[in-house]
C-alpha positions in Angstrom: 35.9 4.1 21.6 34.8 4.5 18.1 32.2 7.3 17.2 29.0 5.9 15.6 29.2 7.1 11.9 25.3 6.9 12.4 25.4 9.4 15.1 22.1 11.2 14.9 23.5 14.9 14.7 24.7 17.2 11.8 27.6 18.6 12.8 28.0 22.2 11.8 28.8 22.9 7.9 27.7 19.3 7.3 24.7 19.3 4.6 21.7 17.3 6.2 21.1 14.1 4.6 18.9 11.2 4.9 20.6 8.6 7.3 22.1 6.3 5.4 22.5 2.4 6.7 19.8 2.7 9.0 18.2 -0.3 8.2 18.4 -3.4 7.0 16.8 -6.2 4.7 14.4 -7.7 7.7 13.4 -4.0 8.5 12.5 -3.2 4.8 10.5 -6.3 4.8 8.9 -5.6 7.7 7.9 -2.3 6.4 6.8 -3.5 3.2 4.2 -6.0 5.0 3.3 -3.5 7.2 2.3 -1.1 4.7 0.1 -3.4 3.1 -1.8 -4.1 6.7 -2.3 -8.3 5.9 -5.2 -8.4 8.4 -6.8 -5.3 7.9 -6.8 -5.4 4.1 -8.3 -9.6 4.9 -10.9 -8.4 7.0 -12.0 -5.7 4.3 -12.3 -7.4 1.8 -12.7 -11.3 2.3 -16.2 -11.2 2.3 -16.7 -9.3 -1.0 -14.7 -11.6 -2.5 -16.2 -14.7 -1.5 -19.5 -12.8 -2.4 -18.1 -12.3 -6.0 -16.3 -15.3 -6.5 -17.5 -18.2 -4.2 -14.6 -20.6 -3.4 -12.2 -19.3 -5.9 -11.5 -16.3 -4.0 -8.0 -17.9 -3.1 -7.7 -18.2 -6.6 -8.6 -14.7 -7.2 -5.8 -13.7 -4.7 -3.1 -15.8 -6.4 -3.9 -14.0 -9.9 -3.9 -10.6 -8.1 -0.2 -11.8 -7.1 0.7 -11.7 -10.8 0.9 -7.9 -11.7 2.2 -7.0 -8.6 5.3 -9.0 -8.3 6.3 -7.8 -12.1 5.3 -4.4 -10.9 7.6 -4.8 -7.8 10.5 -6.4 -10.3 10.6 -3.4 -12.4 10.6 -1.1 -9.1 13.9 -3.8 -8.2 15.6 -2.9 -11.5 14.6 0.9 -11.1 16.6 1.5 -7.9 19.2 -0.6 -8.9 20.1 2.1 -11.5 18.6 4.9 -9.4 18.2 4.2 -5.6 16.1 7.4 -5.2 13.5 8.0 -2.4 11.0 8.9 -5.0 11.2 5.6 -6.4 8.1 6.2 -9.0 8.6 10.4 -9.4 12.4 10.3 -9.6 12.5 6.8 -12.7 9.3 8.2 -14.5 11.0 11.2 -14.8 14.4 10.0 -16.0 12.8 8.0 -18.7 9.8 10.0 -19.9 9.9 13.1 -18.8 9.1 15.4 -16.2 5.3 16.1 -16.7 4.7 12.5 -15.9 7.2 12.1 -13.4 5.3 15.0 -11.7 1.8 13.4 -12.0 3.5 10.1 -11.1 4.6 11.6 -7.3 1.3 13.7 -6.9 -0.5 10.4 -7.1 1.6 8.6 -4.4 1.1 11.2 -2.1 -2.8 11.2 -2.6 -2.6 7.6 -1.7 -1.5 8.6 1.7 -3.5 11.7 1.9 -6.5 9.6 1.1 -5.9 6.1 3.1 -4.0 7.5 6.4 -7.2 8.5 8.5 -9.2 5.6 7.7 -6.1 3.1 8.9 -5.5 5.2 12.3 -10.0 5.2 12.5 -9.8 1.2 12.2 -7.0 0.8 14.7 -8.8 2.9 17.0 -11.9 1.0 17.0 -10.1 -2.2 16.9 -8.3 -1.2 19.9 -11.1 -0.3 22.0 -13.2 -3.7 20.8 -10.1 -5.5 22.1 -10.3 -3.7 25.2 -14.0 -4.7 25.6 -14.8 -0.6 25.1 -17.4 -1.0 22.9 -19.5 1.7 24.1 -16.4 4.1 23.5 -15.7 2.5 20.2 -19.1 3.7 19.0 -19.0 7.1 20.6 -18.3 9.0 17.0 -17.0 11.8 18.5 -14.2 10.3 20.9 -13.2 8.1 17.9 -12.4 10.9 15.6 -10.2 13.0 18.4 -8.2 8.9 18.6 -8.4 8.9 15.1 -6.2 12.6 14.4 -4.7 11.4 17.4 -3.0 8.0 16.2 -1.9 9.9 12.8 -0.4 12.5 14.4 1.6 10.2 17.1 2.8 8.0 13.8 3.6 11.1 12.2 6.1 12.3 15.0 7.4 8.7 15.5 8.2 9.0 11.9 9.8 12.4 12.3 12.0 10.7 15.2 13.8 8.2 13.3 13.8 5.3 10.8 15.2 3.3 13.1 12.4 4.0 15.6 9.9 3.4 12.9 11.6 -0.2 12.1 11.4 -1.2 15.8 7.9 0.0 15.9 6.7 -2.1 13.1 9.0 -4.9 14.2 6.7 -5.5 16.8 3.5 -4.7 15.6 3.9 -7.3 12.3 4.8 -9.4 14.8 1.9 -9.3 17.0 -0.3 -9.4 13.6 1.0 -12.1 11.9 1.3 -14.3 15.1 -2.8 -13.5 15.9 -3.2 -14.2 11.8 -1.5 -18.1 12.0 -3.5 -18.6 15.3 -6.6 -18.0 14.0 -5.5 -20.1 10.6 -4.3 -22.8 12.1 -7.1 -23.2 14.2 -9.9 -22.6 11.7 -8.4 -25.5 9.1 -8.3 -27.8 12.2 -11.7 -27.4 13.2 -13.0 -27.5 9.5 -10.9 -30.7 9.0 -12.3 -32.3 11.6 -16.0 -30.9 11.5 -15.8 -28.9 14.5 -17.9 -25.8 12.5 -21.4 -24.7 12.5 -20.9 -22.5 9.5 -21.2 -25.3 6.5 -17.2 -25.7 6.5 -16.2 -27.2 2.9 -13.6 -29.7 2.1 -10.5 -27.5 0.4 -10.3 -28.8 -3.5 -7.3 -27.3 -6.0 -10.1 -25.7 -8.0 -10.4 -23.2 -5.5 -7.1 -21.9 -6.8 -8.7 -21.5 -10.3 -9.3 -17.6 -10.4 -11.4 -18.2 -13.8 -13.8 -20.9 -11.8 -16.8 -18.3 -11.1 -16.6 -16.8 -14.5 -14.9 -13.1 -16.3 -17.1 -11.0 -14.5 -16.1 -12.0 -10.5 -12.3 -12.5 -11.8 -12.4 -8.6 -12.8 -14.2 -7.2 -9.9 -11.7 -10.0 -7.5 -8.8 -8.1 -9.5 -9.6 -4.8 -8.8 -10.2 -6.0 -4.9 -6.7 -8.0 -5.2 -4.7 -4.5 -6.1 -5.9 -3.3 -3.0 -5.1 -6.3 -1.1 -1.3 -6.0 -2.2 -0.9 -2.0 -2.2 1.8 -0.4 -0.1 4.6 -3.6 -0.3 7.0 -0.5 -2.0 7.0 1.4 1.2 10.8 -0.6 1.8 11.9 1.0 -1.3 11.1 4.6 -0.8 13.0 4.1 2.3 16.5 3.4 0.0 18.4 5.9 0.3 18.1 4.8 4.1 18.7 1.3 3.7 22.0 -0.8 3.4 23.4 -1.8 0.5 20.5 0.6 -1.1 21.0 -0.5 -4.8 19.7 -3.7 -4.4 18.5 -4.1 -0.8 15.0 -2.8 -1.0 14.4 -4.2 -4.3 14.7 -7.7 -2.4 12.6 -6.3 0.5 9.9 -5.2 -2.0 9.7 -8.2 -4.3 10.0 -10.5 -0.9 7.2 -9.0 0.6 5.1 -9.3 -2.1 5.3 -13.7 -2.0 4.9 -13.5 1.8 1.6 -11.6 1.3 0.7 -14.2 -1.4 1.4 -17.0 1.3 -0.8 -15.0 4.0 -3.7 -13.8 2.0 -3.6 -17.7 0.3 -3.7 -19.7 3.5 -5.9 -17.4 5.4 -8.4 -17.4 2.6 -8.6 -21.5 2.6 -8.8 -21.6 6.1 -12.0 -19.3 6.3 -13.3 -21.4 3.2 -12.7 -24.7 5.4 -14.5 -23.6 8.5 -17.4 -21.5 7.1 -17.7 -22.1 3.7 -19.2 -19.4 1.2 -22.6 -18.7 2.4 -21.7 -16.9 6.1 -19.1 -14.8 4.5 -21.0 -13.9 1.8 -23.9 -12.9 3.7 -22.0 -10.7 6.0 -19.7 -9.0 3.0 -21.5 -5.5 3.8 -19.9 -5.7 7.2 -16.2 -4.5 5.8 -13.7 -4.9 8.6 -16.2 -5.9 10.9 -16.4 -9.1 9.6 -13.1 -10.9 10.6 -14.1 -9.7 14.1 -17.7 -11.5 13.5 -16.2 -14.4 12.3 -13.2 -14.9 15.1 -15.8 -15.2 17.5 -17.3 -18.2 15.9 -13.6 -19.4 15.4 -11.8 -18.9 18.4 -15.1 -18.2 21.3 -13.7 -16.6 24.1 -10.1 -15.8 22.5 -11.8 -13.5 19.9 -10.0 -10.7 20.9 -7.0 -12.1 19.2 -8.4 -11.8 15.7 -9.2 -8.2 17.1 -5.4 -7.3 17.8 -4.5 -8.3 14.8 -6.9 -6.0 12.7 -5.9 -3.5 15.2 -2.2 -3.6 15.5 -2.1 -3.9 11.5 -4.2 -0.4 11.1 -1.7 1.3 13.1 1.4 -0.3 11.6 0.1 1.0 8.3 -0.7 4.0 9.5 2.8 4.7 10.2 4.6 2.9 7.0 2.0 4.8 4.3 3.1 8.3 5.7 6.6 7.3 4.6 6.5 6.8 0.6 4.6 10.3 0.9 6.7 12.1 3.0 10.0 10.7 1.0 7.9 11.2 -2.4 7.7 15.1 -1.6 11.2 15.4 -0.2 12.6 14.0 -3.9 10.1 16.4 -5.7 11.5 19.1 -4.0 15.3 18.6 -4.4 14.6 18.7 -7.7 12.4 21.4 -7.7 9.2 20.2 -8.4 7.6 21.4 -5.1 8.7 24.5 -3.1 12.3 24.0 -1.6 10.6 23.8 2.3 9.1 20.0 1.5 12.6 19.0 1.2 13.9 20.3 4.2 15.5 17.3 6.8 16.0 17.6 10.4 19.8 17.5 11.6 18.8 16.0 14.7 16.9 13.2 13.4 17.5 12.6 9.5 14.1 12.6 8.2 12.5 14.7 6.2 10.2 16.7 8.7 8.3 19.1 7.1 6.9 17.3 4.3 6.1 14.5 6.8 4.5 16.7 9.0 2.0 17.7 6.0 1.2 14.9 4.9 0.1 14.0 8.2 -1.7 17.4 8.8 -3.5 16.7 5.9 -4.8 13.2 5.9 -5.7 14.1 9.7 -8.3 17.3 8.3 -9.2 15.1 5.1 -10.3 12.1 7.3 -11.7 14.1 9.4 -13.8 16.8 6.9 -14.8 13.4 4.9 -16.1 12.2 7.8 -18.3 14.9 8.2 -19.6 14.2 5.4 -20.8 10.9 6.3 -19.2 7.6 6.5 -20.1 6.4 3.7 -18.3 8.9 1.9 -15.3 8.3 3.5 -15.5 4.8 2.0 -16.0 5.8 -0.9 -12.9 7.8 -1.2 -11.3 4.6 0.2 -12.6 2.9 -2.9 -10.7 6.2 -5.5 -7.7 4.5 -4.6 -7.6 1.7 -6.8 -7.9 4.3 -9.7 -4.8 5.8 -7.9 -2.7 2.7 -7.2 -3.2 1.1 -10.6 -1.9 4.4 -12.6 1.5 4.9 -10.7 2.2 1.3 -10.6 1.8 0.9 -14.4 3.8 4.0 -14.9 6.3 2.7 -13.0 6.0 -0.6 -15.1 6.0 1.4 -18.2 9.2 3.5 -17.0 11.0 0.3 -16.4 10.9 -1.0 -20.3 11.8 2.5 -21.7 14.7 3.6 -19.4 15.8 0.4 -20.1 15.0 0.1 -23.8 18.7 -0.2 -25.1 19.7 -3.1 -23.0 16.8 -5.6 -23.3 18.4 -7.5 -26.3 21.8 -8.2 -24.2 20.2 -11.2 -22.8 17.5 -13.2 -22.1 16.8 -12.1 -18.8 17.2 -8.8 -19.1 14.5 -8.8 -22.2 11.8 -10.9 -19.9 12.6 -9.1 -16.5 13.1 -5.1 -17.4 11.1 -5.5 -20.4 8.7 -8.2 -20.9 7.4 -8.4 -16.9 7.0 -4.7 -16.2 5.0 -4.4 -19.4 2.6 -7.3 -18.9 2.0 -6.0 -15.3 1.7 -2.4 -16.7 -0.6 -3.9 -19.6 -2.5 -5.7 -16.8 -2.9 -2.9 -14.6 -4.0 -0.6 -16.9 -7.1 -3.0 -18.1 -7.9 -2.6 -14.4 -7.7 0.9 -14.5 -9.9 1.2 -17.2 -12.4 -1.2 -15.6 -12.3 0.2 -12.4 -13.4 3.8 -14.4 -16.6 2.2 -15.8 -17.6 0.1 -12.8 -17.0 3.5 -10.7 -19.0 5.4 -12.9 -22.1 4.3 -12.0 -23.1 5.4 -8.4 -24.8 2.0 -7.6 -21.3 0.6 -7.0 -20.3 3.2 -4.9 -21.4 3.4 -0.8 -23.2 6.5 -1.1 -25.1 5.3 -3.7 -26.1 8.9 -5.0 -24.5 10.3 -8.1 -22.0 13.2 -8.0 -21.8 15.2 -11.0 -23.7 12.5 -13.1 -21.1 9.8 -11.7 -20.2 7.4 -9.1 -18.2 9.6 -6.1 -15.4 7.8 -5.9 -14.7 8.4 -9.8 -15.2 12.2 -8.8 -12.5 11.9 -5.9 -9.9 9.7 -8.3 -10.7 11.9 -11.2 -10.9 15.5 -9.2 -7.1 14.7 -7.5 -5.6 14.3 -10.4 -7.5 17.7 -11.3 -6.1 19.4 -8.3 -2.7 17.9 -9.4 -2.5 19.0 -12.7 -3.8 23.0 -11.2 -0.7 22.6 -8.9 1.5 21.6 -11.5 0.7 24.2 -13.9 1.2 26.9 -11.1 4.3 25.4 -9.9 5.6 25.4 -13.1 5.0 29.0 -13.5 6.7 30.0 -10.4 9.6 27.9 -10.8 10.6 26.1 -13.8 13.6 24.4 -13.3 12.9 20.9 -13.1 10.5 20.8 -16.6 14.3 21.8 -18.0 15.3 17.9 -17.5 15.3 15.8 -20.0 14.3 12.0 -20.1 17.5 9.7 -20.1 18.5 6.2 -21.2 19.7 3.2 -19.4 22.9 2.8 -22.0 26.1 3.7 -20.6 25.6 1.3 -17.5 25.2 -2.7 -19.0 22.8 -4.7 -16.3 23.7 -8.4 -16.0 22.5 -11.5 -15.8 23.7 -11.8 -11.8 22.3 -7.9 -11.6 18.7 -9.6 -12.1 18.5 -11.8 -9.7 
């Protein structure tokens, strides 16, 4: 019998390496979805939509789709050259340099850092509601010891394997998206047929018009929408992992992204059809709660469905957003932009430990000193993410067009799909960005609704990590100086095709 090349252990004088081939394409989808947590991120934010954009929140969701699947093409053509584990840290610094190649990773950590604790909170509570444990799952103190909990469990079934982690979420997307058609299917069949006490509306094709309710409701719907799709580029900060690695995860990432615009689509008609704009809008201050309110109208009894699905998508994505973290500070740190310890990987197991055992360390005592704070806080660093999200995805759009710069007049394609698309979704994102600063600068549109330094808090959060990242820059630069010596390179020695496009 044949060893298993994929045998777990290092054998001595071996270097320790990321497992390569541990996955494949249904396992990087799988992981993409999950990172994006379909019906979490649909009970958070379906009611605010419908609040700011009535029926045309479908709509609203299908123009959301268009910057992320050109952001997700240009992360396709990226790791097609460079099939790196810190997808936007590794390209931005090849083609600009590595000051923003730095900034770039520091902000996809912080993602993690700030989002982790509130997923493993949610599953928590979801869990217990589908348990009928209410009492428990309002006891504050017993859901914060879960909470650390849950991220520190995901954190060690991370540290076990990839391959564990793929099984994991195999199951868990597929307990979420089976409780997501259920509760579909069944709402557009009793709206069709008038079987609703919640003013169920007849589905029209306008409702697909994002511009319907007007500029203003198509921004804020926007900046809710970059939420919605966040986290589908977990697959391809698992590459160096993944079969077939050049192109594999790029398939897995862009893929992901059309099966979230199918999900968030249909599941946003179907709550139209049964309870039209009125309940949902005058629930929208509810936040997750809401799906839960509104699968007991749907489904009576069988509510608890609806309630497993919320739940078992929080703690898939708690798991899938400590990877693009952890991988993002194991490629800093082979190239010595963090100390050499973050990109230390476990012979036994082939995963970059340490740094995944930080980033779960601290997204357990930020959730948890946030918290403290009050809750409403911790929402509103929730809400810092966007400012987060849209600058490393545009960066990454940016990256795309100039490492690629000498290649986009060999054809057609390769002009609209490395250069063109990642610049109109870049263009796009950054409009957002800039947006998102001036709504979040006012502290009415924050959940605290008390200023911070003059501001909105969660433009203090956004604006104060990048702070912190630039301090730690600085003084890792001073220590250790060796990766500010690269130098940004050019896509012109290696000619992309037509067939390397598709």
């Amino acid at each position: 019998m044949q060893p298993d090349p994929a045998d777990s252990a290092v054998r001595p004088g071996e270097e320790t390496t990321l497992r390569p081939g541990a996955i494949g394409f249904l396992d990087a989808l799988v992981i993409g979805l999950a990172s994006t947590s379909p019906a979490y991120t649909l009970a958070a934010i379906i009611g605010a939509l419908v609040a700011l954009s009535g029926v045309h929140a479908p709509g609203i969701l299908l123009a959301s789709f268009v910057p992320m699947v050109l952001i997700a093409g240009a992360f396709a053509a990226l790791n097609r050259v460079d099939p790196d584990c810190g997808t936007t840290f590794s390209w931005v610094t090849r083609a600009m340099g590595p000051w923003a190649g730095w900034i770039g990773g520091w902000a996809i950590a912080m993602t993690g850092v700030l989002i982790i604790g509130s997923l493993a909170n949610v599953g928590v509570v979801f869990t217990l509601r589908t348990l009928d444990l209410d009492s428990l799952a309002e006891n504050t103190a017993v859901v914060t010891v879960l909470t650390v909990g849950l991220v520190l469990l995901m954190t060690w079934i991370c540290v076990l394997g990839t391959e564990l982690s793929a099984h994991v979420q195999n199951a868990l997307i597929l307990a979420q998206t089976a409780a997501l058609l259920v509760f579909a299917a069944v709402a557009i069949h009793r709206g069709a047929t008038g079987d609703s006490q919640l003013g169920g509306l007849d589905p029209g094709w306008d409702w697909l018009n994002p511009f319907g309710a007007g500029g203003a409701a198509l921004t804020g719907g926007l900046l809710l929408g970059v939420f919605a799709y966040w986290g589908w580029e977990s697959a391809v900060n698992l590459t160096e992992e993944t079969r077939d690695s050049t192109s594999t995860s790029g398939r897995a990432a862009i893929v992901s992204t059309i099966v979230l615009l199918v999900t968030y689509v249909g599941v946003a008609i179907a709550v139209l059809a049964f309870a039209g704009t009125d309940y949902l809008a005058d629930n929208a201050d509810e936040e997750e709660a809401i799906l839960a309110l509104f699968s007991t109208e749907v489904l009576g009894g069988w509510d608890w469905v609806v309630l497993l699905a919320v739940a078992t998508a929080a703690v898939a994505s708690t798991q899938t957003t400590i990877l693009p973290a952890s991988r993002t500070g194991l490629s800093m740190a082979r190239r010595h932009a963090l100390p050499r310890r973050f990109g230390h990987i476990s012979p036994r197991h082939r995963t970059p430990d340490v740094s995944t055992w930080w980033v779960g360390v601290i997204a357990s005592i930020w959730f948890v000193v946030v918290s403290l704070v009050s809750e409403n806080a911790l929402f509103d660093s929730i809400t810092a993410l966007s400012l987060l999200i849209a600058f490393y995805y545009a960066l990454t759009g940016i990256a795309c067009a100039v490492y690629h710069r000498r290649q986009l007049t060999r054809s057609v394609s390769a002009f609209l799909l490395i250069g063109v698309g990642p610049l109109v979704g870049a263009g796009l994102l950054i409009w957002l960005l800039v947006l998102s600063i001036r709504d979040l600068a006012d502290p009415e549109n924050s959940y605290t609704g008390q200023a911070w330094l003059g501001v909105g808090p969660p433009l203090v959060i956004g604006v104060g990590i990048f702070l912190v990242g630039l301090v730690v820059m600085f003084a890792w630069r001073a220590r250790d100086g060796r990766f500010w010596q690269e130098r940004p390179g050019i896509a012109g020695d290696r000619i992309v095709v037509d067939e390397d496009l598709r």
